[in-house]
C-alpha positions as CSV (number, residue, x, y, z in Angstrom):
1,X,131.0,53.3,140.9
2,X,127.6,53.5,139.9
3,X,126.7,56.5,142.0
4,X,129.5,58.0,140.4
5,X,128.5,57.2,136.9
6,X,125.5,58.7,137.7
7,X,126.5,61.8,138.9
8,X,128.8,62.4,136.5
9,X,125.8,61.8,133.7
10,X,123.3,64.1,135.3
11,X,126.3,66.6,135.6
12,X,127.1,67.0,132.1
13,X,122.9,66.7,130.8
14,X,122.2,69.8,132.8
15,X,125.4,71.9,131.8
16,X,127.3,71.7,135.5
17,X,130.7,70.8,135.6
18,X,131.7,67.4,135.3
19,X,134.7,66.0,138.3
20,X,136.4,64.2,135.8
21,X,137.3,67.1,133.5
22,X,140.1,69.7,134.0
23,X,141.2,72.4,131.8
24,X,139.4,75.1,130.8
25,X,135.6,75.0,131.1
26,X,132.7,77.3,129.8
27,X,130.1,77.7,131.8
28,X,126.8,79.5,130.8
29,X,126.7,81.6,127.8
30,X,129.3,80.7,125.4
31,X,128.8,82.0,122.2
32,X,129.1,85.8,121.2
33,X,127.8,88.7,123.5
34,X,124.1,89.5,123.3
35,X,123.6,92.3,119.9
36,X,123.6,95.8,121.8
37,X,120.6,98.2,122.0
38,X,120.7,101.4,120.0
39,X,119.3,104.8,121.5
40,X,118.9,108.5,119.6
41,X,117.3,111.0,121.3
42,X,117.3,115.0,120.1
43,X,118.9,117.7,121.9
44,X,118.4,120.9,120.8
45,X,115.2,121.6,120.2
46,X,114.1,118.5,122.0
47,X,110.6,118.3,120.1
48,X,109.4,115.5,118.0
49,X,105.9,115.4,115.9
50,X,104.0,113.0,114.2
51,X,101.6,114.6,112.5
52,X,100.3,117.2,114.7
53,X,101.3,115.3,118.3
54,X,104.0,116.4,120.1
55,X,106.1,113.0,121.1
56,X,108.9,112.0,123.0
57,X,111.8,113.0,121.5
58,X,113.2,109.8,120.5
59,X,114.5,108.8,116.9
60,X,115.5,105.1,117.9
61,X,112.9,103.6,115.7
62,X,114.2,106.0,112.9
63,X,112.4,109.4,111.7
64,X,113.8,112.7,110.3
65,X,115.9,115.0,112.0
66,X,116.3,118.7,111.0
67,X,120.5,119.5,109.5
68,X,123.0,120.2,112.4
69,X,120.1,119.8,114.9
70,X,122.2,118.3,118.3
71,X,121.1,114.6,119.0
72,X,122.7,112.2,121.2
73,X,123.6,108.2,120.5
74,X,123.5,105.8,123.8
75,X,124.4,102.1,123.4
76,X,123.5,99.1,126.0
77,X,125.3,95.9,125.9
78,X,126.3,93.2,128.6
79,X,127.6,89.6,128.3
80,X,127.2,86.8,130.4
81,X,129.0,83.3,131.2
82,X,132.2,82.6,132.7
83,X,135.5,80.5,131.9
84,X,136.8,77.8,134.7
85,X,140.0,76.3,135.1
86,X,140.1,73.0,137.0
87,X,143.0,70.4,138.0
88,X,142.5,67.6,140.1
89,X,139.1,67.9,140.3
90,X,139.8,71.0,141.8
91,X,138.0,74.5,140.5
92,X,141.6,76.5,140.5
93,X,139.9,79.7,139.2
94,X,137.0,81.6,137.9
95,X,137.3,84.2,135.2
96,X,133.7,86.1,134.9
97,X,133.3,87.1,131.1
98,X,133.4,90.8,131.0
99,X,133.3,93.3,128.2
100,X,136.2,95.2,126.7
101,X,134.5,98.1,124.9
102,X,131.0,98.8,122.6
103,X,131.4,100.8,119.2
104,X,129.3,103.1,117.5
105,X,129.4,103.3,113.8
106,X,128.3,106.5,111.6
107,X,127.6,106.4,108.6
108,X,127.3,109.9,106.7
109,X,125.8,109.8,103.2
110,X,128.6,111.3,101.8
111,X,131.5,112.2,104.1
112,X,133.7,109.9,105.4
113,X,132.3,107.9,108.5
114,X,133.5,107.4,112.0
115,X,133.6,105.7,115.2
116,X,133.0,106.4,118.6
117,X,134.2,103.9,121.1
118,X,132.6,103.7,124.8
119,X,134.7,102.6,127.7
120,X,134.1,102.0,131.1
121,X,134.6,103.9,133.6
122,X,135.1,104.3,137.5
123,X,134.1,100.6,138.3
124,X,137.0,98.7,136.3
125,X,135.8,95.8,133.8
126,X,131.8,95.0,133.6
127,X,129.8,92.3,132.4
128,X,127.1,95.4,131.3
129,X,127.7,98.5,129.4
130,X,125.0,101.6,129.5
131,X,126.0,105.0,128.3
132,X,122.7,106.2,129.6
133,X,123.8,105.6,133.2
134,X,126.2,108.4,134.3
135,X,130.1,107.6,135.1
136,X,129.9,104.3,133.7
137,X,131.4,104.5,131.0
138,X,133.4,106.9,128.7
139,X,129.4,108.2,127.8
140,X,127.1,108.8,124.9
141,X,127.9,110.5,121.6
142,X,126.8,113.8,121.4
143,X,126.3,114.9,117.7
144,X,124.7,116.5,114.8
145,X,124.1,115.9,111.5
146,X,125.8,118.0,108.7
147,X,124.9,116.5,105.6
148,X,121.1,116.3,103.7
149,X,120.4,112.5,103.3
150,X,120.4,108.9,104.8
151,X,122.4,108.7,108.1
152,X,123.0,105.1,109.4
153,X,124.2,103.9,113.2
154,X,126.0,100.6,113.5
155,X,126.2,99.7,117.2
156,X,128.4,96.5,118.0
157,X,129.4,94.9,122.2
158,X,133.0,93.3,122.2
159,X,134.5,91.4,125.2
160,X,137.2,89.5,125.9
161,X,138.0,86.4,125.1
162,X,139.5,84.9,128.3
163,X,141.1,81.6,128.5
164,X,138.3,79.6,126.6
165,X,138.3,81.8,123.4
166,X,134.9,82.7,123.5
167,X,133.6,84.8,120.6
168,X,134.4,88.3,121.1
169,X,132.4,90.5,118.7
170,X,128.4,90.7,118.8
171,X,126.3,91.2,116.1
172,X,125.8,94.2,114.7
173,X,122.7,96.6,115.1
174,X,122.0,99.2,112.7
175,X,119.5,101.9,112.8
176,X,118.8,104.9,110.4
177,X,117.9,108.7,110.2
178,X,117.7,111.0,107.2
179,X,118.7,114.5,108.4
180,X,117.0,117.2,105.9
181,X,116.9,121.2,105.3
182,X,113.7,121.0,105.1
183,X,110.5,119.8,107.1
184,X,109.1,117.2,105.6
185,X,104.6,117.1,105.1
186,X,102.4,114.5,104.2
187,X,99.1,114.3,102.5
188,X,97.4,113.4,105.9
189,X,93.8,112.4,107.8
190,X,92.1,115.2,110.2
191,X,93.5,112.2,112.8
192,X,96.9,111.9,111.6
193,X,96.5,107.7,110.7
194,X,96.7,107.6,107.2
195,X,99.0,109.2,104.7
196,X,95.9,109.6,101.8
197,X,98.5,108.4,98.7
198,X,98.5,106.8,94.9
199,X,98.4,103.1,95.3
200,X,101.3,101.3,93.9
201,X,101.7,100.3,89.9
202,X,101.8,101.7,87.0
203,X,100.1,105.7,86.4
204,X,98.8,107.4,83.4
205,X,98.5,110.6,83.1
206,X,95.4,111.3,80.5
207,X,94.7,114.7,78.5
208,X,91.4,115.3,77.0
209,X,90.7,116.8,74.1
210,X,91.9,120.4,73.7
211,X,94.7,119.7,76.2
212,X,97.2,119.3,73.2
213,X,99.7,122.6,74.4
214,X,99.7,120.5,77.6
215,X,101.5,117.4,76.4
216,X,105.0,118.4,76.6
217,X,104.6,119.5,80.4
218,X,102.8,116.7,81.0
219,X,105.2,114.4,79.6
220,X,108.7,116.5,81.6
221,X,106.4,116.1,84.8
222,X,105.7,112.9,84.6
223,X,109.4,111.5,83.8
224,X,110.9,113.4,87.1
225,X,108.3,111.8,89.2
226,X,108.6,108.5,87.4
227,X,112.6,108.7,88.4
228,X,112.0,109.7,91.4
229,X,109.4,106.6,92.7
230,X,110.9,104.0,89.9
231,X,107.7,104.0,88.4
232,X,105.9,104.3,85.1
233,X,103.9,106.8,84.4
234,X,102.3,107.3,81.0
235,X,100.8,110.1,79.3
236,X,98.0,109.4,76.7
237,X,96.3,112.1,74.4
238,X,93.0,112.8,73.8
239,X,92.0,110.6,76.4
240,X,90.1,110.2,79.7
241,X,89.9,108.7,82.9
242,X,87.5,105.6,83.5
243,X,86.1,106.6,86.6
244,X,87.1,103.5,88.8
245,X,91.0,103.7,88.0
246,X,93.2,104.2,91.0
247,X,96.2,104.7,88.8
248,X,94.7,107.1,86.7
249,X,94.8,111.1,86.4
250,X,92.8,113.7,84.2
251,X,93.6,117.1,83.7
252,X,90.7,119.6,83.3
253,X,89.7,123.1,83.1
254,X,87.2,124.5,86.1
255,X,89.6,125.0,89.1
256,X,87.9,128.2,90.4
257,X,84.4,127.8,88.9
258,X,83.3,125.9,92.1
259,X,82.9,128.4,95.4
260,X,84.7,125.1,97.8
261,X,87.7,125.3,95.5
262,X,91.3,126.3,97.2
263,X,92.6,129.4,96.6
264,X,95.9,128.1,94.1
265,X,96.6,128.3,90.9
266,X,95.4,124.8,90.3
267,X,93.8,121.5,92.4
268,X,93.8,118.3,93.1
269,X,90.3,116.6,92.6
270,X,90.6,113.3,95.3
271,X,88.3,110.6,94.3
272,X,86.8,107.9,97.4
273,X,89.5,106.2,99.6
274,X,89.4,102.9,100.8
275,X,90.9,101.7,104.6
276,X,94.4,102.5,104.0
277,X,94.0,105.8,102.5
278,X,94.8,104.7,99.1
279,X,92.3,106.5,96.0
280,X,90.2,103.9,95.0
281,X,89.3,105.8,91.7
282,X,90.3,108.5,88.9
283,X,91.4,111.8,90.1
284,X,91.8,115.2,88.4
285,X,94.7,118.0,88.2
286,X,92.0,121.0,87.5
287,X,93.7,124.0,86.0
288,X,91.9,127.2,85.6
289,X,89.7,128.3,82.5
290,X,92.3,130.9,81.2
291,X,95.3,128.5,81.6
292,X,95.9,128.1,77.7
293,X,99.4,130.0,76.8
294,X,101.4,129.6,79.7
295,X,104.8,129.3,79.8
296,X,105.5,125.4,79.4
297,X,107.8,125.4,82.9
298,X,104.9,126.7,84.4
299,X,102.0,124.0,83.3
300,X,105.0,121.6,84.2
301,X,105.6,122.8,87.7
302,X,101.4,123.1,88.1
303,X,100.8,119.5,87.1
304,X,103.9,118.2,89.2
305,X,103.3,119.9,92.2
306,X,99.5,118.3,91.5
307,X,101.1,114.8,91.1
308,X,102.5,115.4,94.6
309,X,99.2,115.4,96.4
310,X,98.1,112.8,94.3
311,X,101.4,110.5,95.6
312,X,100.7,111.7,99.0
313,X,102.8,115.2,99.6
314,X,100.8,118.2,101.4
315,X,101.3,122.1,100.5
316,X,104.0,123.3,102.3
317,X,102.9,126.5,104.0
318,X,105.7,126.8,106.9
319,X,109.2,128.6,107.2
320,X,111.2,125.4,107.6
321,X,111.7,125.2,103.5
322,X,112.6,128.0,100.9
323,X,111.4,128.2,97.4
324,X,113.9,125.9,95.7
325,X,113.5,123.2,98.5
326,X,110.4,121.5,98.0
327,X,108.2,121.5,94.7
328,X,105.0,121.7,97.0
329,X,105.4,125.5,97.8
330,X,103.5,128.0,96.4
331,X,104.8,128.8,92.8
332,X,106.8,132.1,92.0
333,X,104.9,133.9,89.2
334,X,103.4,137.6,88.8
335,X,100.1,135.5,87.9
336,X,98.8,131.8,87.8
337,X,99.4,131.0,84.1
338,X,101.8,134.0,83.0
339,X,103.1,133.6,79.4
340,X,106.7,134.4,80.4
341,X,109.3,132.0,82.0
342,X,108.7,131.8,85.8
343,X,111.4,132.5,88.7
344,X,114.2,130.1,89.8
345,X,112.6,127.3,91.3
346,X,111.8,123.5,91.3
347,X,110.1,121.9,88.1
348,X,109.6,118.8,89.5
349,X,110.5,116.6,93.1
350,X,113.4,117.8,95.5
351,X,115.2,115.1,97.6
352,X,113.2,116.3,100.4
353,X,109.9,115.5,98.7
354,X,111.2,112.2,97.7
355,X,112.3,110.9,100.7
356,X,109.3,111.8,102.4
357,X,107.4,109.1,100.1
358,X,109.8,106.5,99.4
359,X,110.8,106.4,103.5
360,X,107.5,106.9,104.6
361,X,104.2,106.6,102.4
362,X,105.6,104.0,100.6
363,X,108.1,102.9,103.3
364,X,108.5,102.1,106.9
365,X,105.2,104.6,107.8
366,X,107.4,106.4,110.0
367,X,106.4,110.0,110.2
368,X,108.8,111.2,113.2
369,X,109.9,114.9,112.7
370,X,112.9,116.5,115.0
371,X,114.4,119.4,115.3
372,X,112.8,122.2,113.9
């Protein structure tokens, strides 16, 4: 009896089967299946940059992905355990937990969503689910992405639930994309590692004296980027920068007058950076001498498009966007400061400029760019 008593003890501390039990009987694993694993990888055209590296063409970790551009969604998922029915002290039978099916969730920023559902295939019911591995299962999702905006993926593993009820759905896994016309560009490093970029707070924008026809501008541009960051920024007359404030910008008159200035209708004037490519003092928005009595929209569009270099945007000198995609192309006017209204375009930040910053420079970090 004591032998027994023994056995039966070290039996049930080290999760094996006790004799004097019958019914049903978990063994291993008995809670939900495992959460699944995710995978998005582009199609069509399979390239993916960060900065100027060419990288695997992966969006897993999230990233943006060029409109209608052909990706394709895998999901891995597998349960373990088992479910025992003994009598007698007899093991009548052993039912091997298996799963029924994995589910993948999309999420559209506007358009209604919808599912894909991943079966298996060939081999009959599986404790393991991989769309990656061919005539497995019912396969990946190939897809594209209509719609400008946020994109999310909700992957989820169900099984069965057998005899001994066990759990059947696993948690769920979600991972993001935001598809967009155009290509998004950062302010960025000759080595690609830092996004140079406003540091977070508050921002004023400060006009000297003699900048007084630039106050209404200043004030329009400053509201659109302040809605579009959730910040506050500030503009203060007859005023000027103290030299060792981040959060602070001063417009001026001498763009041109220096032979290194950019060829532009205006500049940015960067002060010193620290570590994570943050300005670590005042900077400048430098108009040219002549740019008194321009059309208001135009000083608005100059000094915004300014603000985007300053929050951590770069020119935007490829095909991938048109004129009324981005605020940081090159401004539609016969000339620099023209006194009539200029062309059709953006005053102030598209949705592509702003979520290029909020997912990225003041986001996640993730710079991944598919599809064009």
């Amino acid at each position: 009896m004591r032998l027994r008593a023994a056995i039966l003890a070290l039996s049930v501390l080290s999760g094996v089967r006790a004799f004097a039990q019958d019914g049903y009987v978990v063994v291993g694993p008995g809670g939900p299946p495992p959460p699944p694993e995710g995978f998005i990888t582009v199609q069509s055209p399979g390239i993916c940059e960060e900065g100027t590296s060419v990288v695997a063409s992966d969006l897993s970790s999230g990233g943006y992905l060029k409109v209608n551009a052909p990706i394709r969604i895998d999901e891995a998922g597998s349960v373990a355990g088992a479910c025992q029915l003994w009598w007698g002290g007899n093991l009548l039978w052993t039912w091997n937990r298996v799963m029924a099916y994995m589910s993948i969730d999309s999420a559209p920023p506007t358009l209604l969503p919808s599912r894909w559902t991943v079966y298996g295939m060939g081999q009959g019911y599986s404790a393991t689910f991989d769309t990656r591995i061919p005539e497995t299962t019912t396969g990946p999702w190939g897809t594209s992405l209509q719609e400008p905006g946020d994109w999310s993926f909700a992957f989820k593993s169900v099984s069965f639930p057998l005899a001994c009820n066990f759990p059947t759905d696993s948690a769920i896994i979600t991972k993001s994309l935001t598809a967009m016309i155009c290509k998004p560009e950062w302010f960025l490093d000759p080595t690609n590692v830092y996004n140079f970029h406003a540091q977070l707070g508050d921002v004023t924008i400060a006009l000297p004296n003699g900048f007084a026809t630039a106050h209404d501008p200043a004030v329009a541009a400053a509201a659109d980027w302040a809605l579009a960051l959730g910040r506050t920024i500030t503009v203060l007359d007859n005023s000027t920068c103290a030299a060792d404030d981040p959060h602070c910008v001063e417009l001026a008159a001498d763009h041109g007058t220096n032979p290194g200035d950019p060829v532009g209708c205006a500049s940015f004037g960067p002060s010193d950076l620290n570590v994570f490519g943050e300005w670590t003092g005042f900077t400048r928005i430098r108009f040219e001498p002549q740019w008194q009595g321009a059309d208001p929209d135009l000083l608005r569009r100059h000094i915004a498009h300014e603000l985007g270099h300053y929050f951590g945007l770069k020119n935007r000198e490829d095909s991938s966007c048109g004129p009324n995609d981005t605020l940081m192309g090159p401004v539609i006017a016969n000339s620099c400061y023209q006194s009539s209204p200029i062309s059709t375009q953006p005053l102030g930040p598209s949705a592509t400029d702003v979520a290029s910053l909020q997912k990225s420079t003041y986001g996640n970090q993730s710079r991944r760019v598919c599809g064009w």
